[in-house]
N, C-alpha and C positions, 0 to 999 in steps of 0.2 A: 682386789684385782678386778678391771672393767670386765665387763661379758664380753665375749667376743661379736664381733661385729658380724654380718653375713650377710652376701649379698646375691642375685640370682642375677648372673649376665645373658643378656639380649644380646643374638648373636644380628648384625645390621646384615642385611638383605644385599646378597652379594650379583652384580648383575652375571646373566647366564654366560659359561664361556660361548666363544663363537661358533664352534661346533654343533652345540646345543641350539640356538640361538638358530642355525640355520637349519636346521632339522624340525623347529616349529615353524618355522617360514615355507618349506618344504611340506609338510602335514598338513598346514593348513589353505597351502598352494593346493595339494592332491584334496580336500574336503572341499574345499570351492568348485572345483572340477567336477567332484564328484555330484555335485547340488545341481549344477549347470546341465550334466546330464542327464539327470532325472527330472529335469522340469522340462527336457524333451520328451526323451520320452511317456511322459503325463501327458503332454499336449499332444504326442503321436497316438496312443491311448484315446484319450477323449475324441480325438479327431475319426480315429477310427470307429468309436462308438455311434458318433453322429451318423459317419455312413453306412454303420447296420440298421439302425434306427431309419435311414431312410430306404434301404432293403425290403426291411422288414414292412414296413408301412406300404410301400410298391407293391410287395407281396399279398398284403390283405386287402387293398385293391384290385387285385387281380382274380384272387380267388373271390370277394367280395362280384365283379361281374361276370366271370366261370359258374355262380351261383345261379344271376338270376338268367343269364343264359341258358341251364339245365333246366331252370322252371319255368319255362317258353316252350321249351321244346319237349318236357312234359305234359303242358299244354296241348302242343301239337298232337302227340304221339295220342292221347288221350281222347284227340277229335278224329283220329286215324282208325282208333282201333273199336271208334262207335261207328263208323263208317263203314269197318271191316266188317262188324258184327252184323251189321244193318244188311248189306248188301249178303252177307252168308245167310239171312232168317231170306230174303227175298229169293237165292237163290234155290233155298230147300223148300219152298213154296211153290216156287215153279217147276223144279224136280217131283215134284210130288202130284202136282196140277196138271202135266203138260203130259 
């Protein structure tokens, strides 16, 4: 008696029904969309970065000549209060002479 034969069937690749078919139409309509608005919002993101960044840098400008304005008028204050000190040793000189 022959051996029996055997064989493994390959099942052929059946196209999607249309249902289906519109439903990855649909998913990857909604993923495209979905990409589109996130590379706004990145660009609104970034765009907004830049203008802290130029905040920020306005800022340390600012306080960078707040700075050396305080050390002028440190300055001043500091030729003020040899002045004060000068004219008080002269006034207790004359208090004292007069």
């Amino acid at each position: 008696m022959p051996a029996p034969t055997t064989a493994t069937i390959i099942p052929f690749p059946r196209p999607a029904p249309p249902a289906a078919q519109q439903r990855l139409h649909q998913a990857l309509a909604n993923l495209q969309a979905a990409l589109a608005a996130q590379r706004e919002a990145i660009a609104t993101w970034r765009a907004a970065l830049a203008s802290l960044g130029e905040g920020v840098h306005g800022l340390h400008e600012s306080l960078r000549t707040y700075n050396a304005r305080l050390g002028n008028l440190g300055k001043h204050v500091r030729t003020l209060n040899g002045e004060a000190k000068r004219l008080e040793t002269w006034a207790d000189t004359t208090l004292r002479h007069g």
